[in-house]
C-alpha angles and dihedrals in degrees: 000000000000113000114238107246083199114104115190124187144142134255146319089061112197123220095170125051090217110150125194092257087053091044094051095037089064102053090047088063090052089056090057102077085048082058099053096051082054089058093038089063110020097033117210094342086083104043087041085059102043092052087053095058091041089054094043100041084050095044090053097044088054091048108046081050137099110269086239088043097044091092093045099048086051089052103059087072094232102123084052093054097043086051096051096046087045094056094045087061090055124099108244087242097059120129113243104227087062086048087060101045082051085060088044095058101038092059099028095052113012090044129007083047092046089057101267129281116356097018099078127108107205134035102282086210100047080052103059090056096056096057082047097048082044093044106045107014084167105055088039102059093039107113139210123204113225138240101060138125114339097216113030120087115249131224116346102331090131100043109127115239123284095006126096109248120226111283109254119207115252101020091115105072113138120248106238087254093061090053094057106034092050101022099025088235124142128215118241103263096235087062090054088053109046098030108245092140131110119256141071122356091254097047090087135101107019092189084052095056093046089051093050083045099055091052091051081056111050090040084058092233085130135038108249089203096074098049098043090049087052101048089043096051091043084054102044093048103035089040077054085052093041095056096046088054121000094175097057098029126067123243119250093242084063093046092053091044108033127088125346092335103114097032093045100046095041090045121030103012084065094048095138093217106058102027115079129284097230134076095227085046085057091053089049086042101052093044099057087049093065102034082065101048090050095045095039085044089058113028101025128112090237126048094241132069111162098096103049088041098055091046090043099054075038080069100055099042092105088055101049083046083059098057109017094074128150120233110260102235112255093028131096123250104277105240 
């Protein structure tokens, strides 16, 4: 009997053979020369603190699994990538047992509780910082400069739990967002650009995050749709503030390039699992996102708004699903 060469099946249909582990993995390389810059300026601090929220993130998400579904979890590649974004958030003088509570939290409760991955309805990284920004405001918002030695710890990455470390000297220099917000005072562009700022690991080498970002990009791990509705609508309302008052309100090019923005908005605005399905709920999406950074940068009580409004979009992504549909061919618009 001749065999049909006629298959017939019903949607999704395929074309790539991309899996979640693959999916994951790449973004993860594109996380490795960020890395790198973070070593660069802050030395082993940052790799030490890397290694403890991938460990932790990795160590929760084998714990809160099945016994037959502990391997697999650890495999996509998923816990790796929430501990190395997490750690990218962190200040290079933060104590490491507070590193690991904050792996703790953004598997255990923006992820494991939520039903696992897939199932969660904020960032898990972006989670985790927030229980860490609620838990230890202190330690959080304690800076180190950078350029400094290569192979010493900074801060108080050694201080044992619960107990103060000993006070180091320089660990206090203020992130560029701090000086203007408070002193009114910009950081030269270049060092926006090539990271030689204080702040959060992450928080280095502009032009490289733009470059990662454009990768993720053209190899459609990420929707384009949501970056670029979050840096046009930074620009547009902070450029309306600037030119009220350029001497008390920072530029747009500062905006884009200051603080967590481009690491934020490339890496966990884009998250495809709690940012809507749509591509006119990207663009709603992307749009409230920046509406809240601009409005929390100027007006909150701290110098820095990309996390909570990312989580806090995160929150109404349900809702934009709802009512950001797409018409079904063959259907009329739904009144």
């Amino acid at each position: 009997m001749m065999k049909s060469k006629l298959s017939i099946s019903t949607a999704p249909f395929l074309k790539k053979k991309e899996t979640t582990p693959k999916i994951m993995l790449l973004v993860v390389y594109t996380l490795i020369p960020v890395l790198g810059v973070s070593f660069y300026f802050f030395g082993l601090s940052a790799i030490v603190l890397t290694l403890t929220a991938v460990f932790s993130c990795m160590f929760t998400e084998w714990l809160f699994n099945k016994p037959e579904e502990k391997m697999k979890s650890l495999k996509d590649g998923s816990a790796l990538l929430t501990g190395i974004l997490l750690a990218l958030t962190l200040p290079p003088g933060f104590p490491l047992w507070m590193v690991f509570i904050g792996g703790v939290v953004a598997i255990g409760m923006g992820k494991a509780m939520w039903g696992g991955l897939g199932q969660n309805v904020f960032n898990p990284a972006l989670l985790g910082r927030a229980f860490l920004q609620a838990a230890f405001p202190s330690a959080i918002t304690t800076w180190s400069p950078p350029n400094g030695s290569y192979f010493s710890f900074r801060g108080t990455n050694t201080a044992l739990p619960f107990f103060q470390g000993e006070p180091v000297d320089g660990m206090t220099g203020a992130t560029p967002l701090a000086q203007m917000k408070f002193e009114y005072v910009p950081t030269d562009f270049m060092d926006l650009l090539f990271g030689n700022t204080g702040g959060s690991l992450g928080e280095t080498c502009g032009l490289l995050l733009l470059l990662m970002g454009f990768v993720l990009v053209v190899k459609k791990i990420i929707k384009w749709r949501i970056p670029l509705a979050i840096v046009l609508t930074v620009v547009l309302l902070s450029g309306i503030f600037y030119m009220i008052d350029p001497q008390i309100y920072p530029s747009p090019i500062f905006m884009i390039f200051s603080g967590g923005m481009l690491l934020g908005t490339l890496y966990m605005a884009t998250d495809p699992v709690t940012t809507p399905l749509t591509a006119k709920g990207g663009w709603v999406f992307g749009i409230g996102v920046g509406i809240l950074i601009v409005l929390i940068r100027i007006w909150g009580g701290l110098p820095e708004g990309v996390m909570y409004a990312i989580l806090l979009m995160n929150s109404t992504t349900p809702l934009i699903n709802r009512f950001a549909k797409t018409r079904v061919y063959g259907h009329k618009k739904a009144k």
